[in-house]
N, C-alpha and C positions, 0 to 999 in steps of 0.2 A: 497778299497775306494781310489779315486783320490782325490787331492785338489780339481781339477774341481768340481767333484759329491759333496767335503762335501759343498762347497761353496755356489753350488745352492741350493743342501737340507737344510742348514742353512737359507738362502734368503729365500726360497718357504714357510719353513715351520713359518717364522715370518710374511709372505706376503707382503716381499718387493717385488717389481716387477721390480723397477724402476734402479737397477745396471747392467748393462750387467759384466756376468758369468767370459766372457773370458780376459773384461781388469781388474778383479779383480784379476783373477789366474798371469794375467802377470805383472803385477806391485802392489808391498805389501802396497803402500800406499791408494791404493783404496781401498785393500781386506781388511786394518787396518780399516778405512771408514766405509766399508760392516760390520763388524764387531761391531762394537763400534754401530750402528743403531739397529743389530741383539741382541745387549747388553742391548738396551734402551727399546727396547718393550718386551724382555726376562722378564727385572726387571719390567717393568710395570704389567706383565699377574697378576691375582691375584695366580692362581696356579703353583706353582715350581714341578712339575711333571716331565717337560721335560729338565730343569737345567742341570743336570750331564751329559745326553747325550748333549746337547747344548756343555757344557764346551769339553767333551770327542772330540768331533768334531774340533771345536773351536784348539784343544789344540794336534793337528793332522798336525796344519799346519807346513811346513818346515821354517820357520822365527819365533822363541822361541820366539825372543823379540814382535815380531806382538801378537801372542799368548798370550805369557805371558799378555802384556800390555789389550784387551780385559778380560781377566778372571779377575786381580785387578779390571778392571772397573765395573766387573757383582760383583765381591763378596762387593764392596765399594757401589753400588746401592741398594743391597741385603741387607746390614746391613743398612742405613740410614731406609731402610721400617721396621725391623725385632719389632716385639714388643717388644724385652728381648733378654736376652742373651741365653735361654734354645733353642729357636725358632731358632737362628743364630746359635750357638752350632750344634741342628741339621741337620740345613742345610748345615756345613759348612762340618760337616762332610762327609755326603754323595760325598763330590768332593772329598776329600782327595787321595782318590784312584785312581783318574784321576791325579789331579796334582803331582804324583809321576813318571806319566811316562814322564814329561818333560826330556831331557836330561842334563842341565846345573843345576848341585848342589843350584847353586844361585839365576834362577829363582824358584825355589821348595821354597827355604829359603823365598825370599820375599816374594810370598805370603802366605805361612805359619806363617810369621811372621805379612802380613796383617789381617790372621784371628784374630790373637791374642790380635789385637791392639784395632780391630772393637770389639772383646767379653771383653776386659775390659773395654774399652767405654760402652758399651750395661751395666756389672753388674754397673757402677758407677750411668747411668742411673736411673739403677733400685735401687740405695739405697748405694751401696756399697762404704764405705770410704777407698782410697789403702792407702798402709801404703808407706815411700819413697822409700824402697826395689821394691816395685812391677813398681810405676812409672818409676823407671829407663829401666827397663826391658821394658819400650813405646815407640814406635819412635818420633823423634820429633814432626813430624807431626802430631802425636794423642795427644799429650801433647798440642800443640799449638789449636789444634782444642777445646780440654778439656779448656782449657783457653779463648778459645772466648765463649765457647758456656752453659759451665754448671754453673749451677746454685746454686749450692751445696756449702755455706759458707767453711766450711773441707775442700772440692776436690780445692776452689781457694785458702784459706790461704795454703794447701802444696802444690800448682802449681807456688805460692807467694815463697815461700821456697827453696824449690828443683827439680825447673823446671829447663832443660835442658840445655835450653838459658837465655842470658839477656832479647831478648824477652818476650818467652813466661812468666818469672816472674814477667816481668812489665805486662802483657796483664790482669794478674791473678792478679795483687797489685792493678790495677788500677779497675779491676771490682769488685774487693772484697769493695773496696772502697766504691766505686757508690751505691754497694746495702748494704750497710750501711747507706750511705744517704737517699735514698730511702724507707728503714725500718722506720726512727726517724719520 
């Protein structure tokens, strides 16, 4: 396979029509473009069937970080829709295989470590109180998102606690707050 062929097959098979093939392949910011649209109708399909080959392709191209950068954005798309963590779990798993033939240790890490972040988001959803051990183990960025978004009295007084930043412990003091007023 050429970047050219995965390119268009990528395009054809989401029914973009609309990118010409050949200023994708030659300059990475269009093909990053072409990609990230390939990423939006991917996460939209109801069926994940064709996922791992998408990534496998996707993740072929010679510019890691182009690459890398679409696959965070499918697997961050991917978990926002996922019911649960068991769902996301096994989704996430079936790429594992793929994202290991990255060449850079580093892109491998972050998104492995994006998996990780999205499946403790997912079980806290689903019920799950972390203890401050497992929190630390989040990126900030899920800690902070954990802080605007959940609604879990537990998850904001420890987000309140030993959240990572001054931020995000104020974002969790102040909302813990609110829905205590709220409750009365």
């Amino acid at each position: 396979m050429t970047l050219r062929s995965d390119v268009a097959e990528l395009l054809a098979g989401v029914g973009i029509i609309d990118v010409d093939v050949d200023d994708a392949v030659a300059d990475e910011h269009v093909r990053s473009a072409a990609y990230r649209r390939v990423v939006l109708v991917t996460a939209s399909s109801r069926s994940r069937d064709r996922d791992r080959a998408i990534v496998a392709t996707i993740l072929r191209d010679p510019m890691e970080m182009v690459s890398k950068s679409a696959v965070v954005d499918l697997v961050d798309r991917i978990a926002t829709r996922a019911t649960g963590p068991a769902e996301f779990r096994r989704w996430s798993a079936e790429l594992l295989p793929e994202i290991d033939h990255l060449k850079t240790e580093d892109h491998r890490e972050f998104i492995r470590r994006r998996i990780h972040d999205w499946l403790f988001y997912l079980s806290i959803e689903d019920g799950h109180v972390p203890t401050s051990v497992e929190l630390a183990k989040v990126a900030d960025r899920m800690q902070r998102l954990l802080a605007e978004k959940s609604t879990s009295p537990a998850v904001l007084a420890l987000l309140a606690e030993s959240g990572s930043s001054r931020k995000i412990r104020n974002i969790a003091k102040n909302r813990a707050g609110s829905r205590r007023l709220r409750a009365r």
